[in-house]
PDB file of N, CA, C and O in Angstrom, chain B, residues numbered from 101:
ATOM      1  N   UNK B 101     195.604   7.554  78.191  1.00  0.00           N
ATOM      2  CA  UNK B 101     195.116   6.231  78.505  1.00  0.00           C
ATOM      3  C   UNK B 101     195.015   6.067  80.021  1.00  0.00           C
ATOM      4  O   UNK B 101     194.112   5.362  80.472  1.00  0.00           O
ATOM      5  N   UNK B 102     195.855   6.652  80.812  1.00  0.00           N
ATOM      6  CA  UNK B 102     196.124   6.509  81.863  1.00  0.00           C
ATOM      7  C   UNK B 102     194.600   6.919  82.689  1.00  0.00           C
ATOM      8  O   UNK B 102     193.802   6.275  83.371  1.00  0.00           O
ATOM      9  N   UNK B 103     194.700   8.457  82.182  1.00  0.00           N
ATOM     10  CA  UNK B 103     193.237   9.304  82.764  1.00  0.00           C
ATOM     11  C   UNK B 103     191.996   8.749  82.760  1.00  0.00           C
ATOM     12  O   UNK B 103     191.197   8.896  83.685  1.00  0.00           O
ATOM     13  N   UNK B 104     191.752   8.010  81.601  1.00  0.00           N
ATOM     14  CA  UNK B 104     190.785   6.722  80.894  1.00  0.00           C
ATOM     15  C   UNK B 104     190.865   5.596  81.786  1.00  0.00           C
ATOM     16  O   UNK B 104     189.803   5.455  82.393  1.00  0.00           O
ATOM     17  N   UNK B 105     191.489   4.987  82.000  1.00  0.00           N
ATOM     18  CA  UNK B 105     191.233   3.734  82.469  1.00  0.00           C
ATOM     19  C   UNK B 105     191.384   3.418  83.902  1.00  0.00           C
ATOM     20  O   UNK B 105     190.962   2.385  84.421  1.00  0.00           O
ATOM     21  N   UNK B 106     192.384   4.936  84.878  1.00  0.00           N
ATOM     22  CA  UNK B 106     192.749   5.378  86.181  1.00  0.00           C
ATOM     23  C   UNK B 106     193.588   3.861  86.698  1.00  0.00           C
ATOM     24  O   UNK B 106     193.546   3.207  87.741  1.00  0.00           O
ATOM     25  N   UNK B 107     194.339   3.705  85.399  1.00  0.00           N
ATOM     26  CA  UNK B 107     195.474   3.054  85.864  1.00  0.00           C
ATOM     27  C   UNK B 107     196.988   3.220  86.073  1.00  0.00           C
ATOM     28  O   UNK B 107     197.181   4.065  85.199  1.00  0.00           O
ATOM     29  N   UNK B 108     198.020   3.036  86.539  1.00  0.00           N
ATOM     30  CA  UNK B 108     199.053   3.532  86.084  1.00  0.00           C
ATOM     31  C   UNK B 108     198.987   4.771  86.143  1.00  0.00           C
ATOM     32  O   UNK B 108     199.404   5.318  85.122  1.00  0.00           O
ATOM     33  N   UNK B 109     198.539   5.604  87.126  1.00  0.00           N
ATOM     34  CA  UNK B 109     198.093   7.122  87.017  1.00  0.00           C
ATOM     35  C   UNK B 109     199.831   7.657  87.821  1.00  0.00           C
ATOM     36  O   UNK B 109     200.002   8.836  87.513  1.00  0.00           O
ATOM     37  N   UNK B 110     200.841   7.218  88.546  1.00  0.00           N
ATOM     38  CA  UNK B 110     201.874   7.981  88.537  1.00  0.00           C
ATOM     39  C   UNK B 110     202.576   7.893  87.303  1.00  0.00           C
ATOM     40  O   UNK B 110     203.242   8.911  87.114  1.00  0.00           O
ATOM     41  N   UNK B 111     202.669   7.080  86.423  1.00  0.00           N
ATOM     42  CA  UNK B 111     203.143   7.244  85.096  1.00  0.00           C
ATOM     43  C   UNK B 111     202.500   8.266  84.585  1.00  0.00           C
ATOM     44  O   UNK B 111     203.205   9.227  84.278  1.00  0.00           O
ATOM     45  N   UNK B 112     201.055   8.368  84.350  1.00  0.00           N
ATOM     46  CA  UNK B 112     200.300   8.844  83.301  1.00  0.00           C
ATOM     47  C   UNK B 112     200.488  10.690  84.078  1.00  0.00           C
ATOM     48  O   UNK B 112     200.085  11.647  83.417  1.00  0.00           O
ATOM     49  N   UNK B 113     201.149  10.905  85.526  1.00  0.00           N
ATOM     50  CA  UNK B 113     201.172  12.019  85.713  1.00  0.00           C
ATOM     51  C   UNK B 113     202.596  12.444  85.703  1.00  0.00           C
ATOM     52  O   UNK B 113     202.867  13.644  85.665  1.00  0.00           O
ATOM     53  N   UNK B 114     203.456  11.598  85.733  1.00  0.00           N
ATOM     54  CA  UNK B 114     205.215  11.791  85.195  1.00  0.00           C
ATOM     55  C   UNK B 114     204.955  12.083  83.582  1.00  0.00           C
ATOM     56  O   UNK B 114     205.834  12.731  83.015  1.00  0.00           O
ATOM     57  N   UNK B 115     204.182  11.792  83.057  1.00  0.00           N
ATOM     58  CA  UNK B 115     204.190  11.983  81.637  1.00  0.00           C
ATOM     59  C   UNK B 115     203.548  13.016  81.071  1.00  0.00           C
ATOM     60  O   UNK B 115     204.053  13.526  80.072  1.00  0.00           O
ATOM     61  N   UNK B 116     202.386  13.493  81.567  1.00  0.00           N
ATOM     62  CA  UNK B 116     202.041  14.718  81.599  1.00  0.00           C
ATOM     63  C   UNK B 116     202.941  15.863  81.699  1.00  0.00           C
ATOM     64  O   UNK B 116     203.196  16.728  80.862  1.00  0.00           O
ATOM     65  N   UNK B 117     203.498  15.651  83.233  1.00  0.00           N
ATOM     66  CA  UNK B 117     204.522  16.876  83.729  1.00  0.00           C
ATOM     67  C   UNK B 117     205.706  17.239  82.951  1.00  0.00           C
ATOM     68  O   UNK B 117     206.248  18.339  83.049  1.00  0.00           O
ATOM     69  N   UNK B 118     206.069  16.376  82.239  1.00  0.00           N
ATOM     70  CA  UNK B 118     207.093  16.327  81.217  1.00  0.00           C
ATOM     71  C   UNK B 118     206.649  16.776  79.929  1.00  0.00           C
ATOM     72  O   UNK B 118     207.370  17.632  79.418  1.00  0.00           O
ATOM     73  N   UNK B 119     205.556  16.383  79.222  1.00  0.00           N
ATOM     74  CA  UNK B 119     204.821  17.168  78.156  1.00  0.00           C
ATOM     75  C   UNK B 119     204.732  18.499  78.486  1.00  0.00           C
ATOM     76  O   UNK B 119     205.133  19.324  77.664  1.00  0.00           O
ATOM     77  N   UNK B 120     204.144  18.967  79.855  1.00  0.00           N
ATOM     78  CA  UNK B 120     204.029  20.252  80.230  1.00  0.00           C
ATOM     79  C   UNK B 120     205.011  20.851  80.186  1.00  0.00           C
ATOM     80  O   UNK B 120     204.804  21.928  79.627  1.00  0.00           O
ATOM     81  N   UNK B 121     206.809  20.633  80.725  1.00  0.00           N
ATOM     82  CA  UNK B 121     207.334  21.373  80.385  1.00  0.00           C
ATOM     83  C   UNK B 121     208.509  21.680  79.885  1.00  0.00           C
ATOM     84  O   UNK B 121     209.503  22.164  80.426  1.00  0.00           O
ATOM     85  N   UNK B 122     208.250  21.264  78.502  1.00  0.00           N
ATOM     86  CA  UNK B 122     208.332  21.398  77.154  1.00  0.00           C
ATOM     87  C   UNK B 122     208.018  22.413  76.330  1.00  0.00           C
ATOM     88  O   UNK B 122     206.867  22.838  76.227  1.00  0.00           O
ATOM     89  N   UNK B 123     208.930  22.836  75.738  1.00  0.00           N
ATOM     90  CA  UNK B 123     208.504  24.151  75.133  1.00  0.00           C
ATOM     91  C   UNK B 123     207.129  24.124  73.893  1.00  0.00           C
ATOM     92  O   UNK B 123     207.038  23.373  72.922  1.00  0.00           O
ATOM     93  N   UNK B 124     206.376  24.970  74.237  1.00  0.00           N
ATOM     94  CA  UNK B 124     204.812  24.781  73.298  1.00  0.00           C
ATOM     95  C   UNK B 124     205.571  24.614  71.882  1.00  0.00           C
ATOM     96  O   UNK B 124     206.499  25.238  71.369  1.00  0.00           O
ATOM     97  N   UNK B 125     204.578  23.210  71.348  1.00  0.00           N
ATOM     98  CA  UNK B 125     204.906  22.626  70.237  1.00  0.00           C
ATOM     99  C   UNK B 125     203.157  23.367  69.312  1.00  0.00           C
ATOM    100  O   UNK B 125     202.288  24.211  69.533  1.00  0.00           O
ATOM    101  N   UNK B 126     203.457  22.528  68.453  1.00  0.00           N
ATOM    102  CA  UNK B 126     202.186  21.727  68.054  1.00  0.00           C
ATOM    103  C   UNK B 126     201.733  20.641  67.872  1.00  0.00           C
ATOM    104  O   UNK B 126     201.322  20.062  66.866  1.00  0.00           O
ATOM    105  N   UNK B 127     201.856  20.285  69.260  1.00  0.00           N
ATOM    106  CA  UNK B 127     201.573  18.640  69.638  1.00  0.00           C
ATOM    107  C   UNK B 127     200.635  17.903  69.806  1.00  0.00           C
ATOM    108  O   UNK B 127     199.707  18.703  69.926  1.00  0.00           O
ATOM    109  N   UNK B 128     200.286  17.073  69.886  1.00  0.00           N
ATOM    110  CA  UNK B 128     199.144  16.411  70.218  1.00  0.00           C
ATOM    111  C   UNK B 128     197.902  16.958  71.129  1.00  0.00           C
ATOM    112  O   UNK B 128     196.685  16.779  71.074  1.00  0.00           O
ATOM    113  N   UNK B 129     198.619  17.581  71.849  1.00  0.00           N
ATOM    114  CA  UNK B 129     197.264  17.906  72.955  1.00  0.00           C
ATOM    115  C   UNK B 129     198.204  19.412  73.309  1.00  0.00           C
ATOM    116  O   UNK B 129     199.433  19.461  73.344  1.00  0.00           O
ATOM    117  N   UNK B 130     197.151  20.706  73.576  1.00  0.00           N
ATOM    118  CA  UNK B 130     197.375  21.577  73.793  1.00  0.00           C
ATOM    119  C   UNK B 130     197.967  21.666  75.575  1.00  0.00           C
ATOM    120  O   UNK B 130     197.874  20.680  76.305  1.00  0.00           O
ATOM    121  N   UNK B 131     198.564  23.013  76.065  1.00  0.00           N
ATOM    122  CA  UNK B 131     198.689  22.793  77.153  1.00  0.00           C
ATOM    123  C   UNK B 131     197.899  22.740  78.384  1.00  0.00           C
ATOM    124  O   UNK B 131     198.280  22.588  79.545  1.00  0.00           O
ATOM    125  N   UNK B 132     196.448  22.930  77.791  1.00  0.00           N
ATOM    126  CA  UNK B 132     194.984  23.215  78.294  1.00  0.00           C
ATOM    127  C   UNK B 132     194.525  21.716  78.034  1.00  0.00           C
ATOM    128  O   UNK B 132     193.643  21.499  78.865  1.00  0.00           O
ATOM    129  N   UNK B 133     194.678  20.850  77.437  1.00  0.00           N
ATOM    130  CA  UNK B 133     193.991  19.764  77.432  1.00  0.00           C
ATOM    131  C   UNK B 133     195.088  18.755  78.113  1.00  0.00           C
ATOM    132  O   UNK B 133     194.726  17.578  78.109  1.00  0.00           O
ATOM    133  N   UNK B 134     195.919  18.928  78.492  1.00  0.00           N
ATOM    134  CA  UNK B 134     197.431  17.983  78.989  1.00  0.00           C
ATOM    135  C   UNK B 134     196.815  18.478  80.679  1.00  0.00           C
ATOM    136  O   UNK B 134     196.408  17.645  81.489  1.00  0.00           O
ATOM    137  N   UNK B 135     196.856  19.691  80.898  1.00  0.00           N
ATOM    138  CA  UNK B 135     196.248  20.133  82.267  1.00  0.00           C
ATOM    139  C   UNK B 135     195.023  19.327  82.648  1.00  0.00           C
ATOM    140  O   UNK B 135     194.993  18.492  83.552  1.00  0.00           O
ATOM    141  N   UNK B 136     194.171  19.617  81.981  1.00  0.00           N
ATOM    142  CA  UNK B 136     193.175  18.742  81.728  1.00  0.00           C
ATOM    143  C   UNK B 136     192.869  17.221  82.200  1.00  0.00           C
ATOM    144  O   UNK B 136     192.009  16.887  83.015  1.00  0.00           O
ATOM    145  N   UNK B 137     193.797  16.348  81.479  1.00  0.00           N
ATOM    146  CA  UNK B 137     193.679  15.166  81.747  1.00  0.00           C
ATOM    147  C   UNK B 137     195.058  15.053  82.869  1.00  0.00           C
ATOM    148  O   UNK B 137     195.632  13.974  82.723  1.00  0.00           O
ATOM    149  N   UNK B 138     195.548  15.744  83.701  1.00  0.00           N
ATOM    150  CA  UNK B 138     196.582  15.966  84.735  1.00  0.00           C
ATOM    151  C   UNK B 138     195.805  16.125  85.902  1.00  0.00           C
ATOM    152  O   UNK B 138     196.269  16.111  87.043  1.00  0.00           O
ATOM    153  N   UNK B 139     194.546  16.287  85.586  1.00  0.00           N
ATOM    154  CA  UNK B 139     193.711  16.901  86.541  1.00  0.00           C
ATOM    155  C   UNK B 139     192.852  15.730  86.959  1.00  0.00           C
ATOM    156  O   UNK B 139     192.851  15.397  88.144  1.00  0.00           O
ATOM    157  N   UNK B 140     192.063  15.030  85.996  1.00  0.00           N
ATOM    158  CA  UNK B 140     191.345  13.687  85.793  1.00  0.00           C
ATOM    159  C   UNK B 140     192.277  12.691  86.724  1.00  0.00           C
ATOM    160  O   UNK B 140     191.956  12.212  87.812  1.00  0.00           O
ATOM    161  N   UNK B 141     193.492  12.508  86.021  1.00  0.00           N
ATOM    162  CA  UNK B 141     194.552  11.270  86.664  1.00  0.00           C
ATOM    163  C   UNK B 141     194.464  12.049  88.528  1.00  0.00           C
ATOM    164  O   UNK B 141     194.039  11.249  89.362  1.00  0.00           O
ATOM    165  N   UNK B 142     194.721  13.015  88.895  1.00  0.00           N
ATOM    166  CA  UNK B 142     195.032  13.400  90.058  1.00  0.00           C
ATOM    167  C   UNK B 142     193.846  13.223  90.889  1.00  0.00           C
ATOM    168  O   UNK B 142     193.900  12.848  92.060  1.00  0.00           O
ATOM    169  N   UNK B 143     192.740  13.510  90.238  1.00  0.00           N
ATOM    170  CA  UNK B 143     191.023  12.826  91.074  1.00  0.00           C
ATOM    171  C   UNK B 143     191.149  11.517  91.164  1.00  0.00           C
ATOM    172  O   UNK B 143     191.023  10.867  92.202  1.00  0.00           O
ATOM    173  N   UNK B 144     191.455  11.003  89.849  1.00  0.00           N
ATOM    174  CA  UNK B 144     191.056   9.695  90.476  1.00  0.00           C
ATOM    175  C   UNK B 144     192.306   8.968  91.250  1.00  0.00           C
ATOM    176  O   UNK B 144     192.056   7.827  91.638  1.00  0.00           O
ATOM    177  N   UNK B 145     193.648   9.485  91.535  1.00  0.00           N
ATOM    178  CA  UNK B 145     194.554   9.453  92.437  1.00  0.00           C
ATOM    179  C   UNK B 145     194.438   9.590  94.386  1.00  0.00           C
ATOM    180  O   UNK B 145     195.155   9.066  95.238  1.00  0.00           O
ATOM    181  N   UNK B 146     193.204  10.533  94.542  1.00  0.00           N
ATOM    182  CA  UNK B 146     193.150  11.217  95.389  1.00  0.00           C
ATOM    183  C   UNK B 146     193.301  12.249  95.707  1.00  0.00           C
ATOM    184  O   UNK B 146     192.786  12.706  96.727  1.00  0.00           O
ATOM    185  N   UNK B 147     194.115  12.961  94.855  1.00  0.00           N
ATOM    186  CA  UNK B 147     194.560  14.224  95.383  1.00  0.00           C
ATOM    187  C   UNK B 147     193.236  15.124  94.544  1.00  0.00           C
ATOM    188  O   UNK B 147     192.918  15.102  93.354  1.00  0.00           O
ATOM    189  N   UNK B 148     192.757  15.753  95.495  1.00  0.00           N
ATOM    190  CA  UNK B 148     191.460  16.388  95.087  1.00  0.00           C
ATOM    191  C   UNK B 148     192.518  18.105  95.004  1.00  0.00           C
ATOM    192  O   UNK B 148     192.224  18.888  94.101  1.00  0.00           O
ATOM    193  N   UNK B 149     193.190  18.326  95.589  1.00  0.00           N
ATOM    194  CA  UNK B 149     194.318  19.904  95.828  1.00  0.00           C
ATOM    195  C   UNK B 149     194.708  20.066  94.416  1.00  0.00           C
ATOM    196  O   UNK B 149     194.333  21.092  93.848  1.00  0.00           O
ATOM    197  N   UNK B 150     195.458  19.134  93.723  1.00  0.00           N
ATOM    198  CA  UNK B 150     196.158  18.805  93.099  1.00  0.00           C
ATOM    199  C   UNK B 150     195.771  18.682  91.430  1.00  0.00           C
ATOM    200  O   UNK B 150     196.402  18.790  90.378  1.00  0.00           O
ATOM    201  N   UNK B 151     194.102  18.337  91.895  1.00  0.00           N
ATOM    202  CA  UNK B 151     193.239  17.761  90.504  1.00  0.00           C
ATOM    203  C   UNK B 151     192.836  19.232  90.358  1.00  0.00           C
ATOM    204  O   UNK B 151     193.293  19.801  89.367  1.00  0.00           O
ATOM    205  N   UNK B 152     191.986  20.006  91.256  1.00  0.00           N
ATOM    206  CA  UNK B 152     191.773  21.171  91.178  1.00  0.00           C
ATOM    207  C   UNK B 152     192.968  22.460  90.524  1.00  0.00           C
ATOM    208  O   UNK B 152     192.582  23.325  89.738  1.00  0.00           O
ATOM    209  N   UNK B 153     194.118  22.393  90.912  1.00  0.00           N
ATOM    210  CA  UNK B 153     195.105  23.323  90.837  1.00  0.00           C
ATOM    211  C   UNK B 153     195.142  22.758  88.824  1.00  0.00           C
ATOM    212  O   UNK B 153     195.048  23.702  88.039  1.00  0.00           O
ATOM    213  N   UNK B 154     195.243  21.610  88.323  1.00  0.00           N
ATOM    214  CA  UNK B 154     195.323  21.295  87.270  1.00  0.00           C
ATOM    215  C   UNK B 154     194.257  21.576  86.320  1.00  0.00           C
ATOM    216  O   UNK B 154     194.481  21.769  85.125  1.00  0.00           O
ATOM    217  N   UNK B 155     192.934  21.603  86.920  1.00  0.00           N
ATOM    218  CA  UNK B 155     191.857  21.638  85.820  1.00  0.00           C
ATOM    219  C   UNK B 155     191.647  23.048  85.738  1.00  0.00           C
ATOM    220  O   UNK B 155     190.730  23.532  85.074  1.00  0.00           O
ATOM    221  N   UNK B 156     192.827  24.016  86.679  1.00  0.00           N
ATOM    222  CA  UNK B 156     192.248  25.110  86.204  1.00  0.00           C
ATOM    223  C   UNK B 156     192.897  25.709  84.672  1.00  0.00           C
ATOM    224  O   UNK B 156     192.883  26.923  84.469  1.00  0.00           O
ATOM    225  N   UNK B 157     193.240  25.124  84.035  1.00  0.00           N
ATOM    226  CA  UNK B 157     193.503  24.894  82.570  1.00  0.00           C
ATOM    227  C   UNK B 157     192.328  25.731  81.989  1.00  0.00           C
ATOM    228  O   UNK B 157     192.596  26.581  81.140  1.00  0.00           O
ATOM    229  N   UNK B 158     191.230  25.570  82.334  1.00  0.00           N
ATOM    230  CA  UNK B 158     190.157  26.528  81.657  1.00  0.00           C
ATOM    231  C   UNK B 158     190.564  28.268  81.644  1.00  0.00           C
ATOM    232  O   UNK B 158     189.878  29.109  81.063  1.00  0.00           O
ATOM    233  N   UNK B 159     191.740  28.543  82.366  1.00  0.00           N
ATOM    234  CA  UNK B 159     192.282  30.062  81.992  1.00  0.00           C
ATOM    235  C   UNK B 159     193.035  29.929  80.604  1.00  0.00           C
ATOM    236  O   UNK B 159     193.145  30.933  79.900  1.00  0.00           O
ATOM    237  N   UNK B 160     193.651  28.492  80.122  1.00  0.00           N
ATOM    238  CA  UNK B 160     194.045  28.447  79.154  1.00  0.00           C
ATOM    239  C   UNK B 160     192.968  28.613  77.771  1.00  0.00           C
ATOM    240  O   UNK B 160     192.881  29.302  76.755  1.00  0.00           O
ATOM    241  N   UNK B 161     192.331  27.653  78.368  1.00  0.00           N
ATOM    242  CA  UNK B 161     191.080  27.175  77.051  1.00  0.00           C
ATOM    243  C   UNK B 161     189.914  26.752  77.927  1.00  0.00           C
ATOM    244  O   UNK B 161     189.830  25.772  78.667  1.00  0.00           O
ATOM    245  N   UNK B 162     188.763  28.012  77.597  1.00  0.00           N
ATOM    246  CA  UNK B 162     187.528  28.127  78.034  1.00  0.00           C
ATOM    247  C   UNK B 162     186.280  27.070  77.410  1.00  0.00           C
ATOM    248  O   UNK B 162     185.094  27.041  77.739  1.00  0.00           O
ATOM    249  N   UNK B 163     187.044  26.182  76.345  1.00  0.00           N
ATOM    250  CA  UNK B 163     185.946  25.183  75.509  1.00  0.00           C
ATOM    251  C   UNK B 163     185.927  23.875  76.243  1.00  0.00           C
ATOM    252  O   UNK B 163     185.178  22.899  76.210  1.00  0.00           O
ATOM    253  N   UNK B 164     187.321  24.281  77.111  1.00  0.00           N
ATOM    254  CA  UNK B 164     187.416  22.463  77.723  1.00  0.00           C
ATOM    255  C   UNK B 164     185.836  22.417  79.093  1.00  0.00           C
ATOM    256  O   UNK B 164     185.658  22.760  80.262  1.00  0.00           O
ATOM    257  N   UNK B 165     185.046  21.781  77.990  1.00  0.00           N
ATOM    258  CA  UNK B 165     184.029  21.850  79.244  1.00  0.00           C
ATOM    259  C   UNK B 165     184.040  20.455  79.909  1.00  0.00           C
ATOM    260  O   UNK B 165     183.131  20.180  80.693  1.00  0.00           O
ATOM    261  N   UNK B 166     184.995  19.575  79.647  1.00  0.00           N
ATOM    262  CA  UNK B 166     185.098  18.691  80.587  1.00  0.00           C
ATOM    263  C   UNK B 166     185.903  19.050  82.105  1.00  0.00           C
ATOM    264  O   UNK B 166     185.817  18.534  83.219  1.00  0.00           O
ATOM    265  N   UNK B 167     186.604  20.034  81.632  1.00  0.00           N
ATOM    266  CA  UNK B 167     187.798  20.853  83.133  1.00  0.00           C
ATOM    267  C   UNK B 167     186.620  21.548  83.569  1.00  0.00           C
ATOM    268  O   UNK B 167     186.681  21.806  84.771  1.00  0.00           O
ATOM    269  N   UNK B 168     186.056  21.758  83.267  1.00  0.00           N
ATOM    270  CA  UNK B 168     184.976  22.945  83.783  1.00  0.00           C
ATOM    271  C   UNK B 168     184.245  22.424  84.433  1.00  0.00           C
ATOM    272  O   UNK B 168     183.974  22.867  85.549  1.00  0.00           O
ATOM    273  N   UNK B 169     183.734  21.395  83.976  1.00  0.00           N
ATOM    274  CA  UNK B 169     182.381  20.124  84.866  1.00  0.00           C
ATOM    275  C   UNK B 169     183.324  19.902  86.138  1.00  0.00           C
ATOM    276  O   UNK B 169     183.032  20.303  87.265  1.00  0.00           O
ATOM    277  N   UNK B 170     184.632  19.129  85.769  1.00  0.00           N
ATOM    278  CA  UNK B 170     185.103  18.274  87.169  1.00  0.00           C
ATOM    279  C   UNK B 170     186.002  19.813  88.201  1.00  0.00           C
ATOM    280  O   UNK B 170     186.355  19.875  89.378  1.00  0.00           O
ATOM    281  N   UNK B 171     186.076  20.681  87.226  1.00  0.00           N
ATOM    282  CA  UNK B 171     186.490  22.422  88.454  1.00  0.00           C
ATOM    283  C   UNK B 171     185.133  22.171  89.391  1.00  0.00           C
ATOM    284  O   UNK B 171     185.081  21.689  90.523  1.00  0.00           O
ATOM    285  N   UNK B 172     184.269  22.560  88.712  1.00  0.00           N
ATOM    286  CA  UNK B 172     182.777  22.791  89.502  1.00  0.00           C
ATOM    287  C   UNK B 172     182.337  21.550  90.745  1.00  0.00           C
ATOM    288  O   UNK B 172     181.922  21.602  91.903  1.00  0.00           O
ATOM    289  N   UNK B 173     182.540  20.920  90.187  1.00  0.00           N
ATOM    290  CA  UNK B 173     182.197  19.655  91.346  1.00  0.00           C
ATOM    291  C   UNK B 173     183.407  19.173  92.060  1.00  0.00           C
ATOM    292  O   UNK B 173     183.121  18.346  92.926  1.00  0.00           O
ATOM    293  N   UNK B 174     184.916  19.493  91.939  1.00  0.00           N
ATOM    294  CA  UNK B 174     185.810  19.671  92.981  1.00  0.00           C
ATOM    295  C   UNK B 174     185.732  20.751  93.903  1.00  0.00           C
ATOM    296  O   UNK B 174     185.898  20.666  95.120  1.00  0.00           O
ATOM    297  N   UNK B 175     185.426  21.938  93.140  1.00  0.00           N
ATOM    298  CA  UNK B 175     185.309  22.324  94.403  1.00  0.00           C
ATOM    299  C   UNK B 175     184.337  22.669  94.855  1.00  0.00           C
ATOM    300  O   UNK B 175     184.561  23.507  95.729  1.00  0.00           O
ATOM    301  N   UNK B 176     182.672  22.336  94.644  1.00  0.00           N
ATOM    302  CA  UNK B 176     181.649  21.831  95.274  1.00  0.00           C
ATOM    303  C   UNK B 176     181.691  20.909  96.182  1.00  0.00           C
ATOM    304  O   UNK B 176     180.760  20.836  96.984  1.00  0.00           O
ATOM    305  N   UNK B 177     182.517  20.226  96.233  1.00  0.00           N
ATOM    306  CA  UNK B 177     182.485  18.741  97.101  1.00  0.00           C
ATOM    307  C   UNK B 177     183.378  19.049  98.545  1.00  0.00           C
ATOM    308  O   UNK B 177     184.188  19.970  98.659  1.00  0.00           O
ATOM    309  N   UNK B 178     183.094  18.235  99.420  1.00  0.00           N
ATOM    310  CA  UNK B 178     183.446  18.553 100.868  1.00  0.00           C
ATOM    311  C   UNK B 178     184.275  17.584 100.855  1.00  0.00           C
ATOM    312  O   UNK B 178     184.196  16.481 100.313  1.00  0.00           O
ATOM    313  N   UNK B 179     185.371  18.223 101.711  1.00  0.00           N
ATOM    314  CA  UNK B 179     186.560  17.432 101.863  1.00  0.00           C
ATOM    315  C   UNK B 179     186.431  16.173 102.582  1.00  0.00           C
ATOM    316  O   UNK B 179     185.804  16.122 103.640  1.00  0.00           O
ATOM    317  N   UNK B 180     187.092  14.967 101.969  1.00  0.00           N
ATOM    318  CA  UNK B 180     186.574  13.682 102.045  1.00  0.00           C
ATOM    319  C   UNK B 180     185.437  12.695 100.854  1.00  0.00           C
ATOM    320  O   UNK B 180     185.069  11.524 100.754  1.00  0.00           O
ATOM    321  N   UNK B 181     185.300  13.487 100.403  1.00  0.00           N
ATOM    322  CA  UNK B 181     184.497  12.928  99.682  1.00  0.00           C
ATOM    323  C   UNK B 181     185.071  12.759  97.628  1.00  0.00           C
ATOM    324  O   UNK B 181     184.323  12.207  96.821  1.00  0.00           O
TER     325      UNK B 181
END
């Protein structure tokens, strides 16, 4: 919800980090799609370092083509922007 609505995004990334590390369940969201939206919350946070280092989740799972779109255009984009 957090990633969605880019509210409450230090919660929504304390909550992530804690899902993350957790021993692999079969939980709700894989550890490729938790990266994923860890990555989303951290763009729209600011931290462009941070969003990048997270969406690279696509070594996990190559289908997430939403990590893949916002990989490509993080690090296409010039710092500042």
């Amino acid at each position: 919800v957090c990633a969605a609505s880019g509210q409450q995004l230090d919660r929504g990334e304390t909550a992530l980090l804690h899902y993350l590390s957790l021993a692999p369940s079969k939980g709700p969201a894989t550890p490729a799609q938790a990266n994923s939206l860890l990555g989303t919350i951290r763009e729209k946070a600011g931290n462009r370092t941070g969003a990048i280092t997270a969406h690279r989740a696509l070594a996990l799972d190559g289908n997430l083509t939403a990590a893949h779109e916002a990989l490509g255009r993080l690090q296409g984009a010039t710092p500042g922007k």
